[in-house]
N, C-alpha and C positions, 0 to 999 in steps of 0.2 A: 519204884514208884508205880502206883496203880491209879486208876482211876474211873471212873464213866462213860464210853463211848456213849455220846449223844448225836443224831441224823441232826448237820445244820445248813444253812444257805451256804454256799460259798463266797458269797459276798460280805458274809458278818465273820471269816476268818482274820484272823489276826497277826501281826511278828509273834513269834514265840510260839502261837500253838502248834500241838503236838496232829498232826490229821490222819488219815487214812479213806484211801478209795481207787479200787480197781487192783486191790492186792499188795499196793506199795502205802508205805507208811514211812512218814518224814513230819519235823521239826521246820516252820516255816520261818526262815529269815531274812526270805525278801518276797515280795510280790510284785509281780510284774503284769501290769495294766494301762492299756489295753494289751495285747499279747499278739504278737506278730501283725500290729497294726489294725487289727478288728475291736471296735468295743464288746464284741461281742464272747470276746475268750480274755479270762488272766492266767497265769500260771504261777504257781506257788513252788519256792524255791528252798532248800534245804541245801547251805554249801556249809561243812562244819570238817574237821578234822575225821568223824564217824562215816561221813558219807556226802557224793555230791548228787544232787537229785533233781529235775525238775518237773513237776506235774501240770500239764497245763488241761482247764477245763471250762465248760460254757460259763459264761456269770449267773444262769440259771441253774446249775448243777445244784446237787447237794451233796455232803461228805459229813464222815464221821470226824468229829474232834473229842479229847480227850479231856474230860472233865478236871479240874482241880481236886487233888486228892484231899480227903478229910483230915483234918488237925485231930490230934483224941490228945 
């Protein structure tokens, strides 16, 4: 599967998108908000059979996500 890295908010990340930022890249299927009790941080979580991962980053950050690939 390919797709489009696009620069987004990390507040407009979603379950299922694909992200990357700071070198690690993960599949987001849970978010956690606020994060360690601060409104000010969430972190985006990736627990799947592939890998277990958690990223966490300001609510101001921004990160790449992974465009929906084109239908031909």
């Amino acid at each position: 599967m390919s797709g489009d890295w696009q620069t987004v908010d990390a507040t407009s990340i979603r379950l299922g998108d694909r992200i990357r930022a700071h070198g690690l890249e993960l599949t987001v299927t849970r978010i956690d908000s606020p994060f360690m009790g601060s409104e000010d941080f969430l972190a985006f979580v990736e627990d799947s059979d592939a890998q277990w991962l958690k990223l966490p980053v300001p609510i101001e950050a921004t990160l790449e996500r992974c465009g929906r690939p084109t239908r031909r």
